[in-house]
Structures are given as structure tokens and as C-alpha cells.
Backbone as CSV, one residue per row, in Angstrom:
resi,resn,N_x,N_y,N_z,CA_x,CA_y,CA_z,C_x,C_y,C_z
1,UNK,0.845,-1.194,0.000,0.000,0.000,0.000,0.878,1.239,0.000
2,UNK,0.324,2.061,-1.008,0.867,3.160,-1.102,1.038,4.360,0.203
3,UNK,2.019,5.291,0.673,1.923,6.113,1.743,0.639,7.395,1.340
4,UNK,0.206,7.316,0.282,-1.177,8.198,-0.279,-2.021,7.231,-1.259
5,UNK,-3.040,7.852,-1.220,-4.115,7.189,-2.227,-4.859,7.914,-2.610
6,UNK,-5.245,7.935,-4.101,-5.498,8.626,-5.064,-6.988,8.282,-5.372
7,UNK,-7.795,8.883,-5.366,-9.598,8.895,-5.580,-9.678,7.463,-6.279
8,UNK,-10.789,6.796,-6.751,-11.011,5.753,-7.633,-11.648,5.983,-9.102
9,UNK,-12.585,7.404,-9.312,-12.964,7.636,-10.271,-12.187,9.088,-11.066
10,UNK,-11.601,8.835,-11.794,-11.152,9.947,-13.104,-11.642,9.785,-14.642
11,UNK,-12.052,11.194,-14.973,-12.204,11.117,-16.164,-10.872,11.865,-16.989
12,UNK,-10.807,11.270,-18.317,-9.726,11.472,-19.462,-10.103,13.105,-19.718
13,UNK,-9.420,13.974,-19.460,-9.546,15.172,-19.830,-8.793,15.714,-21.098
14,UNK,-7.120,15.247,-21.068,-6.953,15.706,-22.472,-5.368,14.817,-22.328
15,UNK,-4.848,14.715,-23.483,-3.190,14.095,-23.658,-2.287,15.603,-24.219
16,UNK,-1.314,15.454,-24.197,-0.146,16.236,-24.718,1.114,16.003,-25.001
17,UNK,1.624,16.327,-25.405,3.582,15.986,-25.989,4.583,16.842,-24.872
18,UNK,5.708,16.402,-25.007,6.552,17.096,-24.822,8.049,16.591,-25.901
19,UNK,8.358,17.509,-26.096,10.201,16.779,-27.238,11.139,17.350,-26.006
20,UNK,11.403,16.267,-25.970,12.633,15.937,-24.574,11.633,15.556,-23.519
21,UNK,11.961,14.395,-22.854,10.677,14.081,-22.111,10.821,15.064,-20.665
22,UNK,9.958,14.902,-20.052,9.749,15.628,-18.951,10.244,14.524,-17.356
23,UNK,10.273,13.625,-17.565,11.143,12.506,-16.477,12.298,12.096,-17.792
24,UNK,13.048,11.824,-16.638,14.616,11.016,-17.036,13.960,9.552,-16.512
25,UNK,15.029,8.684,-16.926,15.319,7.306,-16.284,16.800,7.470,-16.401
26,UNK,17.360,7.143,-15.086,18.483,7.154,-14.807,19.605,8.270,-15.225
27,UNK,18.751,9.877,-14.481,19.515,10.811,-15.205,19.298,10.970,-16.958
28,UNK,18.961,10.589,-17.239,18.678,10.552,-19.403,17.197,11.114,-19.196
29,UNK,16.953,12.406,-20.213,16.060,12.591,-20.995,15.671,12.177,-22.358
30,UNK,14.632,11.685,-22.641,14.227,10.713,-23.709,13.918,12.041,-24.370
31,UNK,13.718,11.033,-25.950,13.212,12.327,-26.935,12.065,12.667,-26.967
32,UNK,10.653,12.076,-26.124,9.774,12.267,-26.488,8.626,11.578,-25.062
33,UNK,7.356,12.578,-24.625,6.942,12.143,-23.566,5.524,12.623,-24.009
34,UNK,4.640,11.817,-23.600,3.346,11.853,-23.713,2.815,11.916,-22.561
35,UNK,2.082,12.902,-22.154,0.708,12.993,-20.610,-0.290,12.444,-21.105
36,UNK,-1.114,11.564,-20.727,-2.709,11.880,-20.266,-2.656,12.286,-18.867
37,UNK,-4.021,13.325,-19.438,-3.675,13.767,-17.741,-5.533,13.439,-17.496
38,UNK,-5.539,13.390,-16.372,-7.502,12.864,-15.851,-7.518,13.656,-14.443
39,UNK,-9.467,13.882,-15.181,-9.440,14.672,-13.625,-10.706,13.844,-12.678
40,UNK,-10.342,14.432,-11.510,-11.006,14.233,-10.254,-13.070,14.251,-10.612
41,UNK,-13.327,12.905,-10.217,-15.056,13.078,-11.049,-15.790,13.218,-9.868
42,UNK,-15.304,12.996,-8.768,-16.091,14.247,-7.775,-16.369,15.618,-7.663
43,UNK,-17.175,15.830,-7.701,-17.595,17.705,-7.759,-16.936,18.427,-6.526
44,UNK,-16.657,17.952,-5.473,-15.933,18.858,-4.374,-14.592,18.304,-4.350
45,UNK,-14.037,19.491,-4.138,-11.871,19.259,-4.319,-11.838,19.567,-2.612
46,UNK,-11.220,18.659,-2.159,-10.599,19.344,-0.674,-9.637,18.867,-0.417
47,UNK,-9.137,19.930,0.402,-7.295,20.109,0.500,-6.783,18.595,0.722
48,UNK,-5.474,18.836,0.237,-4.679,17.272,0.184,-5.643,16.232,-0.187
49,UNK,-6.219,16.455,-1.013,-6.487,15.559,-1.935,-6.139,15.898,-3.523
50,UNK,-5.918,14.273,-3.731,-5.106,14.589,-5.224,-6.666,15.023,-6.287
51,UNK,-6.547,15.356,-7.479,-7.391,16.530,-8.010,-7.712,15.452,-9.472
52,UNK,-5.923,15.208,-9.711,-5.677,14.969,-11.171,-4.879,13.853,-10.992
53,UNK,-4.749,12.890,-12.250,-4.370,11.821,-12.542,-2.957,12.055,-13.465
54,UNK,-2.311,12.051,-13.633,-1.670,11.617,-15.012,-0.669,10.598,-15.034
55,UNK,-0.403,10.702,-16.615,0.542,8.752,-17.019,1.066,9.489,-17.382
56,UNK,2.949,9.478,-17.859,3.837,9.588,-18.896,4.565,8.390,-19.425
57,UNK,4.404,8.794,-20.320,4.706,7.606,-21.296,6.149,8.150,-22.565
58,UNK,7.325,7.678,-22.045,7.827,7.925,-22.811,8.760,7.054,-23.822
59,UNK,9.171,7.835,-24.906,9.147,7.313,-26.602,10.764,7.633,-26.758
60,UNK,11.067,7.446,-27.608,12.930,7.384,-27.786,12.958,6.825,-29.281
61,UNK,13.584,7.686,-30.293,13.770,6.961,-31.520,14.981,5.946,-31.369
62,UNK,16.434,5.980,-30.675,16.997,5.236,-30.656,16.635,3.977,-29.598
63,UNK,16.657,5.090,-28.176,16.839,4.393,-26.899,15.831,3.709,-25.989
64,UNK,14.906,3.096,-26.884,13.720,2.460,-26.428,13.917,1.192,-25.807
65,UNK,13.339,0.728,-24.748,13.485,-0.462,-24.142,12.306,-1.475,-24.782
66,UNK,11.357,-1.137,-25.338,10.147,-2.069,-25.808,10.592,-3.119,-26.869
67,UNK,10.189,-4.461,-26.044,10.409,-5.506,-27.067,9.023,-5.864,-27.718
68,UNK,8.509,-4.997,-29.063,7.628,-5.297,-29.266,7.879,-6.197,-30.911
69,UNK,6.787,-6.305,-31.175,6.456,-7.077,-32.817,6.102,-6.109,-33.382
70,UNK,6.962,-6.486,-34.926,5.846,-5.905,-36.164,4.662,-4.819,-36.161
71,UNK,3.713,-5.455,-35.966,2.181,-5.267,-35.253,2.356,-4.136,-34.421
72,UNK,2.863,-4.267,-33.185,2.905,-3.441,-32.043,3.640,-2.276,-33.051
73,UNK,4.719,-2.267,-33.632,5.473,-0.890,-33.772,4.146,-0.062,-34.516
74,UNK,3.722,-1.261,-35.382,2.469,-0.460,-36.660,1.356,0.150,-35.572
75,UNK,1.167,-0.499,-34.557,-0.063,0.905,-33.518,0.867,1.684,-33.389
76,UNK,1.662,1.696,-32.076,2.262,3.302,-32.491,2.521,4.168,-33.506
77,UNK,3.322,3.690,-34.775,2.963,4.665,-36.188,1.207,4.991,-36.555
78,UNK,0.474,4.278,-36.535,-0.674,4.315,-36.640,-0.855,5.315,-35.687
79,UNK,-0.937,5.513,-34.501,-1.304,6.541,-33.452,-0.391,8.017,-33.832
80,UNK,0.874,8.233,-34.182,1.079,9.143,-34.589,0.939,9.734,-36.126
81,UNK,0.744,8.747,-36.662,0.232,9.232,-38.310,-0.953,9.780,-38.405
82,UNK,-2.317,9.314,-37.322,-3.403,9.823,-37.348,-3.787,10.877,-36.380
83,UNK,-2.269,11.527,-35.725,-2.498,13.198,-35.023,-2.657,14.014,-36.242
84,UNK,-1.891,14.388,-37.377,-1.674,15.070,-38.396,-0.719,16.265,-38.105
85,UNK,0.317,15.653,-37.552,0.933,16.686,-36.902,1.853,17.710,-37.755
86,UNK,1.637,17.407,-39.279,2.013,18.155,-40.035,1.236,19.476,-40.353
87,UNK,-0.200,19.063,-39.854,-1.223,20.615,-39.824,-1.248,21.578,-39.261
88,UNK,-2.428,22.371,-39.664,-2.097,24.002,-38.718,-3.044,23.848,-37.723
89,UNK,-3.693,22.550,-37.255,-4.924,22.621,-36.024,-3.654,21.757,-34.531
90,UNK,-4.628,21.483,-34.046,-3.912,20.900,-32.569,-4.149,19.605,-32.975
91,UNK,-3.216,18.740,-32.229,-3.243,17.577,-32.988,-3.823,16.658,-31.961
92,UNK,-4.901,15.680,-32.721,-6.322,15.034,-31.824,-5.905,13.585,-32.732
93,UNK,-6.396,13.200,-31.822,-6.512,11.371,-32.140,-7.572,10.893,-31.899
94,UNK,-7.580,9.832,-32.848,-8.854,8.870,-33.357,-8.888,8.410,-32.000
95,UNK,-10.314,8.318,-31.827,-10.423,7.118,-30.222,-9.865,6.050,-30.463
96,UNK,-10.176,5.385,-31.459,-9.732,3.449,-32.086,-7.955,3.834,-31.675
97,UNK,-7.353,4.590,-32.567,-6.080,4.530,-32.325,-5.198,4.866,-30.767
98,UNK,-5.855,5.869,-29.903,-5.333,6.102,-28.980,-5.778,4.829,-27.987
99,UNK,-6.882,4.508,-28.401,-7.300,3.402,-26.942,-6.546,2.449,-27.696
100,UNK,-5.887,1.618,-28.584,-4.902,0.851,-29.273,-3.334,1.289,-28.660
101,UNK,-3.411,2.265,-28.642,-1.867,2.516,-27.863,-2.058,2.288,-26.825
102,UNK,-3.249,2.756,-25.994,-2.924,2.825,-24.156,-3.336,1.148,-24.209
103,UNK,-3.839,0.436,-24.509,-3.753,-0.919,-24.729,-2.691,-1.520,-24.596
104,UNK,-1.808,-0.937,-25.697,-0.622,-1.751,-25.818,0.800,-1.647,-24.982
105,UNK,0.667,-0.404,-23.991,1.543,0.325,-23.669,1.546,-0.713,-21.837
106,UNK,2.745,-1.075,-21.254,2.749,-1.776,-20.246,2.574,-1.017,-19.140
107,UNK,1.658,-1.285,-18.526,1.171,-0.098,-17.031,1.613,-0.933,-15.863
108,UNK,2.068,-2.063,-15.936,2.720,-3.234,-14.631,4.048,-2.512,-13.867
109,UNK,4.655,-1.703,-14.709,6.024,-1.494,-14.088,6.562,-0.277,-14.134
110,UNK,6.336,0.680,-13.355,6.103,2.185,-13.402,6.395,2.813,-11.960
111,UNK,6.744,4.183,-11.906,6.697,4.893,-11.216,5.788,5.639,-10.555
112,UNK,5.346,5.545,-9.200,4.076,6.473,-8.903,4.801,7.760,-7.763
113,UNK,4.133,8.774,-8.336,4.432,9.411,-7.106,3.434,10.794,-6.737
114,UNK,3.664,11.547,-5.739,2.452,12.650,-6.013,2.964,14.179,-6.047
115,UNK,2.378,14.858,-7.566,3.390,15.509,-7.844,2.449,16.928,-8.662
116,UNK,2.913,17.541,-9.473,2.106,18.285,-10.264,1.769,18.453,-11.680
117,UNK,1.480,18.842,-12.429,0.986,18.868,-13.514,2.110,19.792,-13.951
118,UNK,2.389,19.408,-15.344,3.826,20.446,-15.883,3.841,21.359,-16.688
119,UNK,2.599,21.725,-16.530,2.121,23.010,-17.850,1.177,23.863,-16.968
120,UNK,1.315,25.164,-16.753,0.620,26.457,-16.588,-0.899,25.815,-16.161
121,UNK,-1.592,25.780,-15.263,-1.027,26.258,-13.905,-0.615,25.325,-13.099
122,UNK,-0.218,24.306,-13.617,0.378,23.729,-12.306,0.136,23.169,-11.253
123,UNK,-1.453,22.496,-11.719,-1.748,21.661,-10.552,-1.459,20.985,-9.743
124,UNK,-1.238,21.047,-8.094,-0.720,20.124,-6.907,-1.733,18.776,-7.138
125,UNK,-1.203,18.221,-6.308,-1.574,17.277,-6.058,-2.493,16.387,-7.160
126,UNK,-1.546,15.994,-7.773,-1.754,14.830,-8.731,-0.808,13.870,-8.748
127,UNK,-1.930,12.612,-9.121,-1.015,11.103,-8.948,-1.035,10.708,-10.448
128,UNK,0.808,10.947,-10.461,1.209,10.465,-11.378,1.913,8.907,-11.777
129,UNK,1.809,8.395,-12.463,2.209,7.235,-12.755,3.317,7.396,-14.152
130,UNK,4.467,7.072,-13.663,5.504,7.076,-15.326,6.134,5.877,-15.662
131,UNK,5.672,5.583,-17.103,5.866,4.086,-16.927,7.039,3.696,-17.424
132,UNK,7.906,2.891,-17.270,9.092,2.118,-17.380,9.762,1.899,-18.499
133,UNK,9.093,1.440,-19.135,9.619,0.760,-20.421,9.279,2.448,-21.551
134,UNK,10.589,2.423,-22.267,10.650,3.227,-23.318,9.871,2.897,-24.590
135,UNK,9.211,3.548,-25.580,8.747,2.955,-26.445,9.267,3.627,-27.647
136,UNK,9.249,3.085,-29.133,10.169,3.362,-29.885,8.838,4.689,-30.643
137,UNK,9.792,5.936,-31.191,8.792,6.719,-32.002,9.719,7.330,-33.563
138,UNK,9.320,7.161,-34.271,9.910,7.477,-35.616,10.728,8.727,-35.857
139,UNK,11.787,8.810,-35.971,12.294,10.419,-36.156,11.479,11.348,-36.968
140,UNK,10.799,10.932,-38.189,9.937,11.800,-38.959,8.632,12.120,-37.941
141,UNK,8.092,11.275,-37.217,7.447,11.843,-36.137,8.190,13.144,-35.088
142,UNK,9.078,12.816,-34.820,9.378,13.330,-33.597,9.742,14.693,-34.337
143,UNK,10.024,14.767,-35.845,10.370,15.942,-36.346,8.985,16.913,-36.453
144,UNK,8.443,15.771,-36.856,6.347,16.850,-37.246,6.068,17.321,-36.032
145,UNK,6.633,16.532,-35.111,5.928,17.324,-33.724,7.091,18.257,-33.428
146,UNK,7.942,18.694,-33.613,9.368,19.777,-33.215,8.685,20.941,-34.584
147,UNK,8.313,20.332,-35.524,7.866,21.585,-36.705,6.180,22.503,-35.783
148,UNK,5.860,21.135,-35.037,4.645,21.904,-34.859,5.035,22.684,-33.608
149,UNK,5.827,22.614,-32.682,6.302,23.632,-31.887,7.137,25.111,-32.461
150,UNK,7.501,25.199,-33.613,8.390,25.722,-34.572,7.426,27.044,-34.543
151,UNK,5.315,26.550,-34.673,5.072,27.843,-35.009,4.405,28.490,-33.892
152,UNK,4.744,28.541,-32.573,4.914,29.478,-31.449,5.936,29.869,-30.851
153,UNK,5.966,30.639,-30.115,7.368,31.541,-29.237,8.248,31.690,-30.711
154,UNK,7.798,32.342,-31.500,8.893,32.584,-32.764,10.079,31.690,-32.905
155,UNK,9.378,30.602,-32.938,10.067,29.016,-33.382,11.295,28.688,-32.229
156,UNK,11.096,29.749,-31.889,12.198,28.764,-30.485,12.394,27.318,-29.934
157,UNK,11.085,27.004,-29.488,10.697,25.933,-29.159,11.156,24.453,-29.911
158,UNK,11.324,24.847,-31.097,11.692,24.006,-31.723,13.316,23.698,-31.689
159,UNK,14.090,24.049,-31.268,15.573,23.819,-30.857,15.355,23.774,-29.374
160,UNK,14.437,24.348,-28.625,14.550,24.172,-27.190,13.660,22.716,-26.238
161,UNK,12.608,22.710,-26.998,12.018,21.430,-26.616,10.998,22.247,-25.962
162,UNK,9.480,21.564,-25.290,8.600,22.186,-24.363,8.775,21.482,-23.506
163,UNK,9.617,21.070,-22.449,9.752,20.421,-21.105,10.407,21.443,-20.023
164,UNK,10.026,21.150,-19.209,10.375,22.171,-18.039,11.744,21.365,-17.194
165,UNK,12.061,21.868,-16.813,13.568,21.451,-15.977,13.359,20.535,-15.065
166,UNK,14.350,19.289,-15.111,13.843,18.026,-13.832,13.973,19.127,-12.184
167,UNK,12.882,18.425,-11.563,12.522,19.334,-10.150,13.426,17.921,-9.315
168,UNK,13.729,18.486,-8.157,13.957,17.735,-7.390,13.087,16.605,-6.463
169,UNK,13.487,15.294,-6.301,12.675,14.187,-5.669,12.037,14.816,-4.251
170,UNK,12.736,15.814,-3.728,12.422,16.055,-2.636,11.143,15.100,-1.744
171,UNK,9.855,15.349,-1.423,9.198,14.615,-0.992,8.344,14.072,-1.326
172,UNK,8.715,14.212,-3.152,7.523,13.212,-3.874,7.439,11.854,-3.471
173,UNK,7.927,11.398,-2.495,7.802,9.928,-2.013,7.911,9.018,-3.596
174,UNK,8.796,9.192,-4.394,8.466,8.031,-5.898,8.184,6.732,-5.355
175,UNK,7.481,6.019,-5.922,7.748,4.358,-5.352,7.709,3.472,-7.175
176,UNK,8.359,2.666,-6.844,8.266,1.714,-7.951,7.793,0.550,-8.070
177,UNK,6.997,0.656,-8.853,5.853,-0.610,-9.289,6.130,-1.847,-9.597
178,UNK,6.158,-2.780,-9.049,6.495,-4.137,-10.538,5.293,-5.069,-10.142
179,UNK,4.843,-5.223,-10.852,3.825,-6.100,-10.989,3.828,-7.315,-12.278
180,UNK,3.971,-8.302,-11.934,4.080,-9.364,-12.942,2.535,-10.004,-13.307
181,UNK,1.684,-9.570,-12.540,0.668,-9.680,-12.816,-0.317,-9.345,-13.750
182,UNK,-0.956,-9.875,-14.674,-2.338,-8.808,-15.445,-2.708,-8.086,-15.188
């Protein structure tokens, strides 16, 4: 049992990118990190209680740990071919394809800890989960999504990455998951 515990009902509120992930494993930033983030489906928030949910999930064109098949690599291309991240809108995914990735993606062996949300404003108290295993993402992907940062902050972003600076463990209590189980 965890030293906190996190509500039982969340709803999927929205996913997002980051180029350079936003957690390391072992000191290393990956090239690429995905949030879902979920919120709290109780109508009253009270203090020290967690609010928000989120997963990171991160991607690496070289340095991926996923031993997947064939098949498996084709959902992930499939999931990023059908953002359109070459367009001028925000980039949304097919339900079929995203619930095909979070499917396929291993949630047994991960990091939990309680922490905040990494984009403006910054929500406390959320239980995050970051999961373990690297997964592989295409450089022509990882480029459509660096072009699509290219057209805000007068393209900065695109040599700088949108990740915010690793914070210190201080008293996020991390704990690590392994579950060999289903």
C-alpha cells in the first residue's frame, strides 16, 4: 500500500507531448513524452487531496526499451500518423487509435508518485504514474511534432524542446511498481 491514495474515479480530460521528455530514467532525458492527464469526477476538491491523474509515457527513436512485434510498432505509427501533426490545427486522435496505444503500452512497471501537472497552472496534487519501459517513435514523427512547436514563441521551441527542468525528488515519495501480474 501506497503512503497516499489517489480517488477511484477519473475522467480522461486531455493528452499532450513534450520533445525531450519531462522525467529522465536514470539521469537521461528521452526524446519524447506523452501525458494523459484525468481529472477528479467528484464535484468537491478538498485540501490534500489529489485533483488529477496523469501517465507519462515515454518514446525514444533510438533508446527504447520495448520488445515489441511488427504489429505493435504499426499501432504506435498508426497513433502518430493519425495526429496530423504536419497541420495548422492541434493535434487530436482517433479514439480506435489512442485506446490501441494505451492498450498496448505496459502499465505493470512504473513509477508512482504525487506531484504536479507540468504546464501552466500547475496543478498540486496529482497522482502520477511514469511508466518504465521506453517505447520506440519514428524520427519523422518526432520531427512533425518539433515543426509543430516551430510555429509558437517565434520558433524557439523548436531547438529548445517544451519540457520544463527536472525538479527535485524532494518529498515526492516516488515508489516503484512491478507487478508481474495482469
Amino acid at each position: 500500500k501506497l503512503a497516499f491514495d489517489a480517488p477511484v474515479d477519473y475522467s480522461a480530460a486531455q493528452f499532450h507531448f513534450h520533445a525531450g521528455s519531462e522525467h529522465t530514467i536514470d539521469g537521461k532525458r528521452m526524446d519524447f513524452e506523452m501525458h494523459t492527464v484525468h481529472t477528479h469526477t467528484q464535484g468537491e476538491k478538498f485540501p490534500d487531496e489529489f485533483t488529477h491523474a496523469a501517465m507519462g509515457i515515454m518514446f525514444s527513436v533510438k533508446d527504447y526499451t520495448a520488445k515489441l512485434t511488427d504489429a505493435e510498432v504499426k499501432i504506435i505509427d498508426t497513433f502518430f500518423n493519425t495526429l496530423q501533426l504536419g497541420k495548422q490545427t492541434d493535434p487530436k486522435a482517433d479514439l480506435i487509435t489512442y485506446g490501441d496505444l494505451m492498450h498496448l503500452v505496459d502499465m505493470k512497471e512504473r513509477w508512482v508518485y504525487k506531484g504536479s501537472v507540468t504546464t501552466p497552472p500547475c496543478h498540486t496534487f496529482v497522482f502520477w504514474n511514469v511508466l518504465k519501459t521506453v517505447y520506440p517513435i519514428k524520427q519523422a514523427h518526432l520531427d512533425l511534432f518539433k515543426a509543430q512547436l516551430a510555429r509558437g514563441s517565434g520558433g524557439k521551441l523548436k531547438d529548445w524542446g517544451n519540457w520544463r527542468e527536472i525538479q527535485k525528488v524532494d518529498d515526492h515519495n516516488v515508489v516503484c511498481i512491478h507487478n508481474s501480474k495482469g
